[in-house]
mmCIF file as Biopython writes it, N, C-alpha, C and O atoms, coordinates in Angstrom:
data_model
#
loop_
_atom_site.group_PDB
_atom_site.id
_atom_site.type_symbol
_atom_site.label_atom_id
_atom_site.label_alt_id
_atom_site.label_comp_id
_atom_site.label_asym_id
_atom_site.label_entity_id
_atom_site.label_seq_id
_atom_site.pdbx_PDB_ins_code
_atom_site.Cartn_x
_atom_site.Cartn_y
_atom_site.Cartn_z
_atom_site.occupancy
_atom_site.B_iso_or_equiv
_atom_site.auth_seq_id
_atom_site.auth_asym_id
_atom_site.pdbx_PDB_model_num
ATOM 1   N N  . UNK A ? 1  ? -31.603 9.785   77.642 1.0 0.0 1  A 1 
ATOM 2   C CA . UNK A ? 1  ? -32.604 9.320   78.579 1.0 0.0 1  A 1 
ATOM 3   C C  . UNK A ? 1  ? -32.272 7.887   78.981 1.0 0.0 1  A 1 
ATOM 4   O O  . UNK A ? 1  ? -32.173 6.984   78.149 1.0 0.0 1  A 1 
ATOM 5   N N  . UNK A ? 2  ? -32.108 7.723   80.253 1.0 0.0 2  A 1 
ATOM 6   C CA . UNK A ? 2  ? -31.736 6.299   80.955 1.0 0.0 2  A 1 
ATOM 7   C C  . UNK A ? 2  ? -33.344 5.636   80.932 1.0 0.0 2  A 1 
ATOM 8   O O  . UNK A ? 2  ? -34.266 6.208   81.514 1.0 0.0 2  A 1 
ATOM 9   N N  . UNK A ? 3  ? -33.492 4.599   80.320 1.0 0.0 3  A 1 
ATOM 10  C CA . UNK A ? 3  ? -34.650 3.661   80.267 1.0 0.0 3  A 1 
ATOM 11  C C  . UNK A ? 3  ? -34.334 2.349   81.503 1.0 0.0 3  A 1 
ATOM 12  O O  . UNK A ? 3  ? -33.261 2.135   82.068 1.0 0.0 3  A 1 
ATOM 13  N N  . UNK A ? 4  ? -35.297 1.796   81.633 1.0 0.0 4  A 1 
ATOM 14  C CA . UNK A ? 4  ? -35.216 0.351   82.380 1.0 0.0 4  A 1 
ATOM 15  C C  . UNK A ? 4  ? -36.883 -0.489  82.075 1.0 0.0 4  A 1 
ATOM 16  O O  . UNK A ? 4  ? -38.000 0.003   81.914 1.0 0.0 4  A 1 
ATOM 17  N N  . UNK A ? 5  ? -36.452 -1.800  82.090 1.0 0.0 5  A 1 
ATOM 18  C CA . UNK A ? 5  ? -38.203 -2.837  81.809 1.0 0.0 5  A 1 
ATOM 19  C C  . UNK A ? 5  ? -38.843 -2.839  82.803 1.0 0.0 5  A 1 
ATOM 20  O O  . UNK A ? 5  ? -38.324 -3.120  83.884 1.0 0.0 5  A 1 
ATOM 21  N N  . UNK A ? 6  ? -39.746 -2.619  82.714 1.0 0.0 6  A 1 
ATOM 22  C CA . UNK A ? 6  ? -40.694 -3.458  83.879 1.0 0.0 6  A 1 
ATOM 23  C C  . UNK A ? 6  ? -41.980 -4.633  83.194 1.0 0.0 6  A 1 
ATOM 24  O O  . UNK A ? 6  ? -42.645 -4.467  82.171 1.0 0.0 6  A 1 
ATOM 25  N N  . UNK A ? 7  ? -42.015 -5.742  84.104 1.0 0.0 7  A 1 
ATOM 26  C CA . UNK A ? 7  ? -43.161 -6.245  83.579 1.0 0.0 7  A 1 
ATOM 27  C C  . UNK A ? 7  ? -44.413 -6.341  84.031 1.0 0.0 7  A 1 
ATOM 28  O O  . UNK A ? 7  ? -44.469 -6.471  85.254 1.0 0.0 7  A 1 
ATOM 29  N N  . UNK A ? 8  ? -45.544 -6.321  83.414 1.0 0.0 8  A 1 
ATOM 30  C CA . UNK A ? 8  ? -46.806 -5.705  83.807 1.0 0.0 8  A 1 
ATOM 31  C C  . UNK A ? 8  ? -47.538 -7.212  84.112 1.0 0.0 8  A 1 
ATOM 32  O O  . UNK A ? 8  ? -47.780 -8.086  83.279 1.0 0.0 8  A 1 
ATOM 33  N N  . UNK A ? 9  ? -47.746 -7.228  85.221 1.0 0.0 9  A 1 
ATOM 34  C CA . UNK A ? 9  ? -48.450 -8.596  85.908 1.0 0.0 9  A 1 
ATOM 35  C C  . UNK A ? 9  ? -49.672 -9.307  84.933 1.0 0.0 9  A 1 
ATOM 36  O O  . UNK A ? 9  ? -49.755 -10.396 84.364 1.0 0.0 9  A 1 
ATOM 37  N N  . UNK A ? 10 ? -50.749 -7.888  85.063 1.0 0.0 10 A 1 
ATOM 38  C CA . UNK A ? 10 ? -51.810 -8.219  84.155 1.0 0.0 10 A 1 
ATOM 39  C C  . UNK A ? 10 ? -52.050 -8.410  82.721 1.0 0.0 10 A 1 
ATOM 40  O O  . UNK A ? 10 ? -53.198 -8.488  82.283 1.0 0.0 10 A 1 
ATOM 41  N N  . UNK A ? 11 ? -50.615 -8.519  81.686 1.0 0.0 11 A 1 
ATOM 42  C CA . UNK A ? 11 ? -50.228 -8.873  80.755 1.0 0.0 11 A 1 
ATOM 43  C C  . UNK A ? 11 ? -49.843 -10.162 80.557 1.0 0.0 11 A 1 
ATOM 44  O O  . UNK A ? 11 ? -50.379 -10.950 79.778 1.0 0.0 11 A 1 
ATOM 45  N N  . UNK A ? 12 ? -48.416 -10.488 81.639 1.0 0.0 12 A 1 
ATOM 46  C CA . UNK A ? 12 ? -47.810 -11.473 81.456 1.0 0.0 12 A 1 
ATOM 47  C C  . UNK A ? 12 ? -48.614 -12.599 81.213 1.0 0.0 12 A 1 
ATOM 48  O O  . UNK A ? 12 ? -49.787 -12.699 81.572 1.0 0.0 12 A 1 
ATOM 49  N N  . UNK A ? 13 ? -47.738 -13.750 80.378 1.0 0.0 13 A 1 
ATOM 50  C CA . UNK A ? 13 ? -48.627 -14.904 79.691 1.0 0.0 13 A 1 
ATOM 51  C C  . UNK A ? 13 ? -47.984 -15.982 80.770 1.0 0.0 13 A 1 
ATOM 52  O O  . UNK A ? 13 ? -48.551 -17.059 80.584 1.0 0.0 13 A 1 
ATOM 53  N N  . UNK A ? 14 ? -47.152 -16.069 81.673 1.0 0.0 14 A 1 
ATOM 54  C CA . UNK A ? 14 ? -46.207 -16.732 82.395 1.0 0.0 14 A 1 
ATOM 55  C C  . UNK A ? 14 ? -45.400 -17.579 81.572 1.0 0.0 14 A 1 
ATOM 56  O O  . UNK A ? 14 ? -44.751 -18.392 82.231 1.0 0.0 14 A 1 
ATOM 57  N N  . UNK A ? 15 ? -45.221 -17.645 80.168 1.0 0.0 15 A 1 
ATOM 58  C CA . UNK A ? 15 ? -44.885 -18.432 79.503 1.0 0.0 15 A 1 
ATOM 59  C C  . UNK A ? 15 ? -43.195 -18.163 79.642 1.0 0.0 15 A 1 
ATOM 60  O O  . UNK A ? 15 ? -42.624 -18.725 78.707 1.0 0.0 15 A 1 
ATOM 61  N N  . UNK A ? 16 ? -42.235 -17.449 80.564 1.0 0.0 16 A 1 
ATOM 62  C CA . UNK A ? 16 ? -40.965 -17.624 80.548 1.0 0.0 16 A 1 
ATOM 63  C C  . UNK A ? 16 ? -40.114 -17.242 79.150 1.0 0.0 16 A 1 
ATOM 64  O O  . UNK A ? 16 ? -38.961 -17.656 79.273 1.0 0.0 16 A 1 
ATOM 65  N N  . UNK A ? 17 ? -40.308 -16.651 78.000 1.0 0.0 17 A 1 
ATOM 66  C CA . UNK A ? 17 ? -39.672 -16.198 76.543 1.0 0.0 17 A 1 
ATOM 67  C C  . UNK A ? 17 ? -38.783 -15.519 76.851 1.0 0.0 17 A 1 
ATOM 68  O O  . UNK A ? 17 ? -37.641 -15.591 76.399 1.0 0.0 17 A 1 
ATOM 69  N N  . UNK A ? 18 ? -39.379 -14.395 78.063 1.0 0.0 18 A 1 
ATOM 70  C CA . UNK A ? 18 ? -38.379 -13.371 78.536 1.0 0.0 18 A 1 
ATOM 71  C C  . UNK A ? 18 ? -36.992 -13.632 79.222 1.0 0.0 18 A 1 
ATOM 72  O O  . UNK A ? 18 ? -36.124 -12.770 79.079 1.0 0.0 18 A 1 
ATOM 73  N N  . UNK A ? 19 ? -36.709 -14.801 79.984 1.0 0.0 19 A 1 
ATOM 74  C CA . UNK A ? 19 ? -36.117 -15.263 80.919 1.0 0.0 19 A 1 
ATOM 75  C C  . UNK A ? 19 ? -35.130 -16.391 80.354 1.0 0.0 19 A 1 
ATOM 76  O O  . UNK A ? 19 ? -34.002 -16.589 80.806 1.0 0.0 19 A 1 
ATOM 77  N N  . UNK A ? 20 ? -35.794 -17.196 79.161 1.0 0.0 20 A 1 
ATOM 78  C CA . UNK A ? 20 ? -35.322 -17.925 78.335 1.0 0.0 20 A 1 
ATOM 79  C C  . UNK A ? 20 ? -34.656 -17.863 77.213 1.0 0.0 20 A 1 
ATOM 80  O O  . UNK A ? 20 ? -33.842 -18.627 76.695 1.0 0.0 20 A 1 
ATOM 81  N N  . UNK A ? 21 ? -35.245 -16.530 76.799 1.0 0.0 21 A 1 
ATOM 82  C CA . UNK A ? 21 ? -34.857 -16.629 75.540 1.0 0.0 21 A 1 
ATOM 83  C C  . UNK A ? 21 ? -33.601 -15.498 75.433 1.0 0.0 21 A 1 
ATOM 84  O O  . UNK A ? 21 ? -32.722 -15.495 74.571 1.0 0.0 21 A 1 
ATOM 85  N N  . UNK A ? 22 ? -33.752 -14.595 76.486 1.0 0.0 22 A 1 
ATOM 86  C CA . UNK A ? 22 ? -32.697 -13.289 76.467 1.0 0.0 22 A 1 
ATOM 87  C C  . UNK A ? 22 ? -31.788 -13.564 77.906 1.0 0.0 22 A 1 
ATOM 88  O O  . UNK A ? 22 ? -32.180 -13.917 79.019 1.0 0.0 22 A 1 
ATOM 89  N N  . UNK A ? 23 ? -30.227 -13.209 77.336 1.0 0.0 23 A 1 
ATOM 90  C CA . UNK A ? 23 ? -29.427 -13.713 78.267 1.0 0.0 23 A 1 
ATOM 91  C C  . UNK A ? 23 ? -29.212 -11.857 78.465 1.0 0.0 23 A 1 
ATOM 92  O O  . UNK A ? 23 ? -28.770 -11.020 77.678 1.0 0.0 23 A 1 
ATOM 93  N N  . UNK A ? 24 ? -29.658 -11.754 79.639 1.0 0.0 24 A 1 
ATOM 94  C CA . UNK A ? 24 ? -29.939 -10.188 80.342 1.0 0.0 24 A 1 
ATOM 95  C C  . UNK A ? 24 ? -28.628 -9.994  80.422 1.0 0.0 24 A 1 
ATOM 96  O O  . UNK A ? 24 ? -27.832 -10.588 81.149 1.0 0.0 24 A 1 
ATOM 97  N N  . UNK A ? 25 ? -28.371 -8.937  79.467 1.0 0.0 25 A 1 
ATOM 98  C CA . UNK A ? 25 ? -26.749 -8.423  79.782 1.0 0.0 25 A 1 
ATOM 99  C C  . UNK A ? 25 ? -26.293 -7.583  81.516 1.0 0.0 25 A 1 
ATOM 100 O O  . UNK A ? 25 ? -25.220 -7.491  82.112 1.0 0.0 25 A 1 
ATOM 101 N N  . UNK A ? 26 ? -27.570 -7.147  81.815 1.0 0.0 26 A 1 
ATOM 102 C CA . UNK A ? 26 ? -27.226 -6.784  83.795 1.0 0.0 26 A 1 
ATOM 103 C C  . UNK A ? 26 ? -27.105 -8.576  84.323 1.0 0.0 26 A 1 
ATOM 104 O O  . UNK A ? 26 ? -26.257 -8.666  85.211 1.0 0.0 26 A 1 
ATOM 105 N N  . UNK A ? 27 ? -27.660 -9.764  84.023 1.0 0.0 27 A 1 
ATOM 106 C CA . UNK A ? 27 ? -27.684 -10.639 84.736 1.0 0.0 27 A 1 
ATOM 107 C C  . UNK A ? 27 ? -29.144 -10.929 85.958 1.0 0.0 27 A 1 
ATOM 108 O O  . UNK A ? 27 ? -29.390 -11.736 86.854 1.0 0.0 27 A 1 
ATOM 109 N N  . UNK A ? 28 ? -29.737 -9.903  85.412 1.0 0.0 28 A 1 
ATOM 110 C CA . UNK A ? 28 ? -31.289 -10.142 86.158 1.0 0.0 28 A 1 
ATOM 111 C C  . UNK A ? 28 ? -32.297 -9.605  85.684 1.0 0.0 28 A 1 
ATOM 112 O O  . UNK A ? 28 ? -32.220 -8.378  85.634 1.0 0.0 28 A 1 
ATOM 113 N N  . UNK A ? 29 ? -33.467 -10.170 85.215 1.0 0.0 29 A 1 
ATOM 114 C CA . UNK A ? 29 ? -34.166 -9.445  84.562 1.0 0.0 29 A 1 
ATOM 115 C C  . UNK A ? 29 ? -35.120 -8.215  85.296 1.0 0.0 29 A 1 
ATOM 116 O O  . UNK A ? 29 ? -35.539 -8.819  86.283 1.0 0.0 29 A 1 
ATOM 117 N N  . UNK A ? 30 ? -35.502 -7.299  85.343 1.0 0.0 30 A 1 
ATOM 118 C CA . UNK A ? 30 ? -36.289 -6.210  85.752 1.0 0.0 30 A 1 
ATOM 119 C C  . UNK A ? 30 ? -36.090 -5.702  87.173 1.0 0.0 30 A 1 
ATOM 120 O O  . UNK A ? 30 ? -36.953 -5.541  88.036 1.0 0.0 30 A 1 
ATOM 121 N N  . UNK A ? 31 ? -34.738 -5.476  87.245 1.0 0.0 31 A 1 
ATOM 122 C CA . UNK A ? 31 ? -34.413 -4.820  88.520 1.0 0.0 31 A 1 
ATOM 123 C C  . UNK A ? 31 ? -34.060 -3.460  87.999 1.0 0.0 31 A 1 
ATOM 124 O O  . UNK A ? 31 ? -33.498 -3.278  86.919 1.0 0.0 31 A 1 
ATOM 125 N N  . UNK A ? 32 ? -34.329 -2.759  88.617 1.0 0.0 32 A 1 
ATOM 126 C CA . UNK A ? 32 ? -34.217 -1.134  87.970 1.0 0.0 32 A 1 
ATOM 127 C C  . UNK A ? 32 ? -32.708 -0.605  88.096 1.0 0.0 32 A 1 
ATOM 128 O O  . UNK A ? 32 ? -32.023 -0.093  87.211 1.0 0.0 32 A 1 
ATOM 129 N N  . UNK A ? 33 ? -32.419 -0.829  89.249 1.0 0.0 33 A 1 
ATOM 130 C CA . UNK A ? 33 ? -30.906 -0.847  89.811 1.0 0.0 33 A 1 
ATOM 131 C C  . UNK A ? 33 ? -29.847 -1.416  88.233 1.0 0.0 33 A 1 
ATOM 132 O O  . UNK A ? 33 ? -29.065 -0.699  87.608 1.0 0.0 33 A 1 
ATOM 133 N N  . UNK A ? 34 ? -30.136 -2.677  87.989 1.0 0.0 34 A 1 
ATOM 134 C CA . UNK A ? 34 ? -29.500 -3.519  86.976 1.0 0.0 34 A 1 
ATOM 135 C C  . UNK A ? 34 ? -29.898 -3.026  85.640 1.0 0.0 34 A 1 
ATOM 136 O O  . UNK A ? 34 ? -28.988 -2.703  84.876 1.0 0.0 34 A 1 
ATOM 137 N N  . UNK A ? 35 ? -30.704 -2.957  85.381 1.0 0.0 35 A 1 
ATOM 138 C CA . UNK A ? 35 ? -31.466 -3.187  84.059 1.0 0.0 35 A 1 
ATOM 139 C C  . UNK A ? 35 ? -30.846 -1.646  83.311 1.0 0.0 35 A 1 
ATOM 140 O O  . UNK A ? 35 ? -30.990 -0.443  83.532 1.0 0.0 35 A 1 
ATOM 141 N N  . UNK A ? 36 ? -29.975 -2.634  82.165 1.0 0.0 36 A 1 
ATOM 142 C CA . UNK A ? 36 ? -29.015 -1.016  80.966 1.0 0.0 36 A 1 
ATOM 143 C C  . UNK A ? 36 ? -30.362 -0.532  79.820 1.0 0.0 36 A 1 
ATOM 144 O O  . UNK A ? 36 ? -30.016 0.069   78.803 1.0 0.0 36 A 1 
ATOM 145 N N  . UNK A ? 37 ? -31.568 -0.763  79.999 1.0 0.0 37 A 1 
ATOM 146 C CA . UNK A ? 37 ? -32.474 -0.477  79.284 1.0 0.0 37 A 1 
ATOM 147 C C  . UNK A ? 37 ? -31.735 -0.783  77.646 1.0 0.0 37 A 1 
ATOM 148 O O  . UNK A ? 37 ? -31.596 0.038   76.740 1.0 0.0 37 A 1 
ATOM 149 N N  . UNK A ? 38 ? -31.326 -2.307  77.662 1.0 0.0 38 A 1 
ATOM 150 C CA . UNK A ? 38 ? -31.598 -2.998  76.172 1.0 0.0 38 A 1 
ATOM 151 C C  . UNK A ? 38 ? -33.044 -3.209  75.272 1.0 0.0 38 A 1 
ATOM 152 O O  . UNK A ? 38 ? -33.303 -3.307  74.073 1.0 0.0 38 A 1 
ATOM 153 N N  . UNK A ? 39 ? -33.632 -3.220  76.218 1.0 0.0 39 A 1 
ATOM 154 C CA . UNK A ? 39 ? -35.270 -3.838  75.507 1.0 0.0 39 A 1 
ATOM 155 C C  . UNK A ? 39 ? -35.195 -4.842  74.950 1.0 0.0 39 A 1 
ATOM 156 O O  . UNK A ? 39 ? -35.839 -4.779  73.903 1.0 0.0 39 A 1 
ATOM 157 N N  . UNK A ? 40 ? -34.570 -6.106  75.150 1.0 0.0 40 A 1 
ATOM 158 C CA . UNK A ? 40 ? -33.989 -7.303  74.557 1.0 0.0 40 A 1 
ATOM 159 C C  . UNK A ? 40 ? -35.503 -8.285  74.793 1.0 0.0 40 A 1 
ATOM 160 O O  . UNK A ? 40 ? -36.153 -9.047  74.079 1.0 0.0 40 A 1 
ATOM 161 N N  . UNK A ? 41 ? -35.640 -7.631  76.597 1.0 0.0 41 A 1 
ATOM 162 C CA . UNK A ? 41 ? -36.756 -8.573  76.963 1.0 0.0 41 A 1 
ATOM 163 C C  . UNK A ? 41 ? -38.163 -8.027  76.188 1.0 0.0 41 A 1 
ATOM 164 O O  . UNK A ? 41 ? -39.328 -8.378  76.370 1.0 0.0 41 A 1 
ATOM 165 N N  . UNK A ? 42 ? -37.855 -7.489  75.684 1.0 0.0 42 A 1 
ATOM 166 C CA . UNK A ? 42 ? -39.669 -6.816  75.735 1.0 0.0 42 A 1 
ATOM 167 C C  . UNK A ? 42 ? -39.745 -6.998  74.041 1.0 0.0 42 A 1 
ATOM 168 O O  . UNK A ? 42 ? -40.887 -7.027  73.583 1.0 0.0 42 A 1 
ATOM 169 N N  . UNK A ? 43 ? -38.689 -7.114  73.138 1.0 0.0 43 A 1 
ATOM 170 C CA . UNK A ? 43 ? -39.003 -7.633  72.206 1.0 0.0 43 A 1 
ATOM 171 C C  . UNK A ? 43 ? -38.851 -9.108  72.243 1.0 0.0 43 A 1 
ATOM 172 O O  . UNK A ? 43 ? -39.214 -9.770  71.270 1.0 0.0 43 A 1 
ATOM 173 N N  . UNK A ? 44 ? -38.364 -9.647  73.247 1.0 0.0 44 A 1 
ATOM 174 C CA . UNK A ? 44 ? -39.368 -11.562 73.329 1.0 0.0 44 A 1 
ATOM 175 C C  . UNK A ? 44 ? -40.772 -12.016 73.071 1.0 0.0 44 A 1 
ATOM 176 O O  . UNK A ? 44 ? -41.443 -12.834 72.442 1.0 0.0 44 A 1 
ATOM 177 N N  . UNK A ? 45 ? -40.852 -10.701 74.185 1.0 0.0 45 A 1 
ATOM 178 C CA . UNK A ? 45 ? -42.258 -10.829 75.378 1.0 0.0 45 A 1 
ATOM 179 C C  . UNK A ? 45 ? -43.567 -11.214 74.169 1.0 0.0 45 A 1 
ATOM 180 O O  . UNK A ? 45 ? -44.074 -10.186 73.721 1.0 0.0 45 A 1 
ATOM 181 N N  . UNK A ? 46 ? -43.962 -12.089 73.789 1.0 0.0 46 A 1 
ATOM 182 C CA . UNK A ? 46 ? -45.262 -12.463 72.945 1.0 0.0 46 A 1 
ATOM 183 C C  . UNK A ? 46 ? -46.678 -11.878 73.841 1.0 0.0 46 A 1 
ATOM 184 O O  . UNK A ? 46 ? -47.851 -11.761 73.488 1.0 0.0 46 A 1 
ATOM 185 N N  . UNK A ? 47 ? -46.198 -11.673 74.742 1.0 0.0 47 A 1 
ATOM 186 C CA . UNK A ? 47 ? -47.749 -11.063 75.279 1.0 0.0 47 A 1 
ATOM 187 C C  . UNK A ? 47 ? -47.855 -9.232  75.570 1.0 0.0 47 A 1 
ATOM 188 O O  . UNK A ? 47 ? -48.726 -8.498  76.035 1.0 0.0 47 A 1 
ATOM 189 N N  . UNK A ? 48 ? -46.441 -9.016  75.004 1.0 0.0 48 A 1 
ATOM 190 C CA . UNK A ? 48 ? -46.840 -7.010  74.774 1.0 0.0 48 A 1 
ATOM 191 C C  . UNK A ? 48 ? -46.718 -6.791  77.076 1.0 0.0 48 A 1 
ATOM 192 O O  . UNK A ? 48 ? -46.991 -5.687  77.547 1.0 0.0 48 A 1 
ATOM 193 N N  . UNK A ? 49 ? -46.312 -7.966  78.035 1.0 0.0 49 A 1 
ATOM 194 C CA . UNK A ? 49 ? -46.068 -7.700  78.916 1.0 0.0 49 A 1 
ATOM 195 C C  . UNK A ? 49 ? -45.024 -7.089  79.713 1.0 0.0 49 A 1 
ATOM 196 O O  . UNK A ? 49 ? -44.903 -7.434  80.888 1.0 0.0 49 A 1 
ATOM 197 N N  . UNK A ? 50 ? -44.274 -6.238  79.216 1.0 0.0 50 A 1 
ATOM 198 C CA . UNK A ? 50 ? -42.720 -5.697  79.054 1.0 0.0 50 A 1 
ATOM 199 C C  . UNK A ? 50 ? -43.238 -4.345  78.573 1.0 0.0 50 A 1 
ATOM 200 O O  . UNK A ? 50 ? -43.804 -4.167  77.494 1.0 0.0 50 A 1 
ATOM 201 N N  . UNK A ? 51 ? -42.894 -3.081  79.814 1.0 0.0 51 A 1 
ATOM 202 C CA . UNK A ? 51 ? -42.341 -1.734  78.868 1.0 0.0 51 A 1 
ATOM 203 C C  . UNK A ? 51 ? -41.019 -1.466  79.630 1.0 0.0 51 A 1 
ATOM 204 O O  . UNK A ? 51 ? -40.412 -1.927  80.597 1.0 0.0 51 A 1 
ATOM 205 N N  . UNK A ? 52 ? -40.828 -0.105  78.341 1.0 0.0 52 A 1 
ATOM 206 C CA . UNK A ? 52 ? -40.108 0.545   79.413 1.0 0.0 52 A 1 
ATOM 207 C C  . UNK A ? 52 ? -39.920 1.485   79.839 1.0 0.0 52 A 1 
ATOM 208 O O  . UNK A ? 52 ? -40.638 2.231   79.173 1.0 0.0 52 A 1 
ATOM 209 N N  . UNK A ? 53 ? -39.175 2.352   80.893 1.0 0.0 53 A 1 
ATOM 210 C CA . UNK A ? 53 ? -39.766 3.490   81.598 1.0 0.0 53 A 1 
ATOM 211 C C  . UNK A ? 53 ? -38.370 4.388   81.719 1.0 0.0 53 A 1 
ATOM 212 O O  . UNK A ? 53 ? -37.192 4.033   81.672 1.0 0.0 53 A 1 
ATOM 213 N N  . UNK A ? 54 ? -38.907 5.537   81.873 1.0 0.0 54 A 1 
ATOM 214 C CA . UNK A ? 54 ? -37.407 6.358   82.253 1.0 0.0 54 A 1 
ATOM 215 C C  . UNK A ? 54 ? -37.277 6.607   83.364 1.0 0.0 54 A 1 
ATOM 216 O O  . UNK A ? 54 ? -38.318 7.017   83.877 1.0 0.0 54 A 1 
ATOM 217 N N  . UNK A ? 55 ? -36.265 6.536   84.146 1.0 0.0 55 A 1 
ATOM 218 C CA . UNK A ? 55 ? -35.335 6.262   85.399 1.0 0.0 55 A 1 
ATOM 219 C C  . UNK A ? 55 ? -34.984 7.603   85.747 1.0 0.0 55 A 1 
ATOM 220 O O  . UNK A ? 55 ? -34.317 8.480   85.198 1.0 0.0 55 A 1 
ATOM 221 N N  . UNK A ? 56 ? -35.771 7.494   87.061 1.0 0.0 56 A 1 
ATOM 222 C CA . UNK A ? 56 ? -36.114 8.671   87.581 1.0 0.0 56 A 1 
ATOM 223 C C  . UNK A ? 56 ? -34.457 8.620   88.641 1.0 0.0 56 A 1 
ATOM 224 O O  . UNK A ? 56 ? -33.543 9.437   88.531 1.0 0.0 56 A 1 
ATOM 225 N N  . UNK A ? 57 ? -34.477 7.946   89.183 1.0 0.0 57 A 1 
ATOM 226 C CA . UNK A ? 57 ? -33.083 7.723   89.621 1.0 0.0 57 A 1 
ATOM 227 C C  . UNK A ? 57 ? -32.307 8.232   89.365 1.0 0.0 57 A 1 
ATOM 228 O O  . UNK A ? 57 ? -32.279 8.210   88.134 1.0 0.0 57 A 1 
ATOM 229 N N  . UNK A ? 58 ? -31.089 9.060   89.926 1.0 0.0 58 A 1 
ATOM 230 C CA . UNK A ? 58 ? -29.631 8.846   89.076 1.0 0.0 58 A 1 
ATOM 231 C C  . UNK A ? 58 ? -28.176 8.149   89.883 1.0 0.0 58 A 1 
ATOM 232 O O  . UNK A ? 58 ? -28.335 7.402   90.848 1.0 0.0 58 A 1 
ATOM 233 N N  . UNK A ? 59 ? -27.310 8.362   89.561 1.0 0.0 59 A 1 
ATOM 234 C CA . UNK A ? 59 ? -26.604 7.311   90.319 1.0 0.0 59 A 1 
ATOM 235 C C  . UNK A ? 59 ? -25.040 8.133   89.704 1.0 0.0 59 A 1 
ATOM 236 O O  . UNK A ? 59 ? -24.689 8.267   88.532 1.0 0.0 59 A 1 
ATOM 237 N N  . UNK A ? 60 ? -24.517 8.462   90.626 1.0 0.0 60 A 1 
ATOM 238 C CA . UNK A ? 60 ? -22.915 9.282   90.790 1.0 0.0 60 A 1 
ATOM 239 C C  . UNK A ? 60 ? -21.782 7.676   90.064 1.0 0.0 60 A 1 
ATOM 240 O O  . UNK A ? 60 ? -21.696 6.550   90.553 1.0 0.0 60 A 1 
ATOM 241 N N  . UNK A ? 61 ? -21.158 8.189   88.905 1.0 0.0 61 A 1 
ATOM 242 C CA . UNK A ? 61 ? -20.215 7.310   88.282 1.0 0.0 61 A 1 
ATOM 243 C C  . UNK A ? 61 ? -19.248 7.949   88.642 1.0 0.0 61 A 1 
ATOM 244 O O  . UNK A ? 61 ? -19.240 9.169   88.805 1.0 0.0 61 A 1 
ATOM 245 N N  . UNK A ? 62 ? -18.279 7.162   88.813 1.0 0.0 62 A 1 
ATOM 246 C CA . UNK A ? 62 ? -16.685 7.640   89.025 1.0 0.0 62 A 1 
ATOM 247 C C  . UNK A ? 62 ? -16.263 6.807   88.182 1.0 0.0 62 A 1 
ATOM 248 O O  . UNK A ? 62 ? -16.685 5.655   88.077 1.0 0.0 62 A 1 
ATOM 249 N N  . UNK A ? 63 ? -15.171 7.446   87.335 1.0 0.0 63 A 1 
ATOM 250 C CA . UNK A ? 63 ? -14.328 7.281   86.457 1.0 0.0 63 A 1 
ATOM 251 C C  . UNK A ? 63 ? -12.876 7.853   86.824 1.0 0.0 63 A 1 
ATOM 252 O O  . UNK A ? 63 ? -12.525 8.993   87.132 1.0 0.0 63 A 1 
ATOM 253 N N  . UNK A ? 64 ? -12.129 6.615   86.678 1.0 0.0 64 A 1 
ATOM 254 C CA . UNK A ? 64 ? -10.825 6.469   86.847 1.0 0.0 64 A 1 
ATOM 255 C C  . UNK A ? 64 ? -9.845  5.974   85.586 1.0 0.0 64 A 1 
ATOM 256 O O  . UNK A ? 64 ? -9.872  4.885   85.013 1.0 0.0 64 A 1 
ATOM 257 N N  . UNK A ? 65 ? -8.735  7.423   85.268 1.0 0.0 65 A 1 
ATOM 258 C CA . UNK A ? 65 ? -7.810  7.009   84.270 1.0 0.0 65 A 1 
ATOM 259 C C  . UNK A ? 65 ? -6.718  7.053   85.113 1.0 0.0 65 A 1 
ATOM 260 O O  . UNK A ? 65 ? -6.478  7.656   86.159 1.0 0.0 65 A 1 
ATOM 261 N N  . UNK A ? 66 ? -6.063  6.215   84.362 1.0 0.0 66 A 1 
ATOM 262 C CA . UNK A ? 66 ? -4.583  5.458   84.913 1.0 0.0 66 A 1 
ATOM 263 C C  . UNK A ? 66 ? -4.252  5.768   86.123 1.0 0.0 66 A 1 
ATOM 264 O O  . UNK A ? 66 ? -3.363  6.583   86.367 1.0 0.0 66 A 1 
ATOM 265 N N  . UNK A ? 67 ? -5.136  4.964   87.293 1.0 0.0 67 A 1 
ATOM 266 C CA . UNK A ? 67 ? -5.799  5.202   88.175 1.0 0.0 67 A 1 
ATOM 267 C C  . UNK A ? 67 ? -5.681  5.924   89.221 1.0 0.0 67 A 1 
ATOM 268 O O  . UNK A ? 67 ? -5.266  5.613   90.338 1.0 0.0 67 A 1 
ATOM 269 N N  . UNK A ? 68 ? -6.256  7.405   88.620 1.0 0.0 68 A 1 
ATOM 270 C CA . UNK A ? 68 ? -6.835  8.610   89.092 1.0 0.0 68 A 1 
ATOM 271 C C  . UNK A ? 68 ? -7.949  8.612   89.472 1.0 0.0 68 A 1 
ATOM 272 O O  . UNK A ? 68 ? -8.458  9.654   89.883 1.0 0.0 68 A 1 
#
């Protein structure tokens, strides 16, 4: 199951833990597109403002060996 974060407005504390404290391995926090569903941010998050969701999306990978 492909996961991704989202953060919930009426939670957030604006206090920045999420943004600060986790260096987002996509490089942006809560873009669905980006986001490898680590949950890095949502165990920061001191205000329980972070879930995460399964990705309804899917997205065609191509894989190339010795480049095929």
């Amino acid at each position: 199951m492909l996961r991704f974060t989202k953060r919930i407005p009426d939670r957030c504390l604006g206090c920045g833990a999420c943004e600060e404290i986790v260096a987002c391995p996509a490089g942006k926090l809560f873009l669905e597109d980006l986001c490898i569903g680590c949950g890095a941010c949502q165990l920061a998050c001191p205000g329980n403002a972070i879930s995460m969701f399964e990705r309804t999306k899917t997205k065609d990978i191509k894989i190339k060996v010795n480049a095929e």
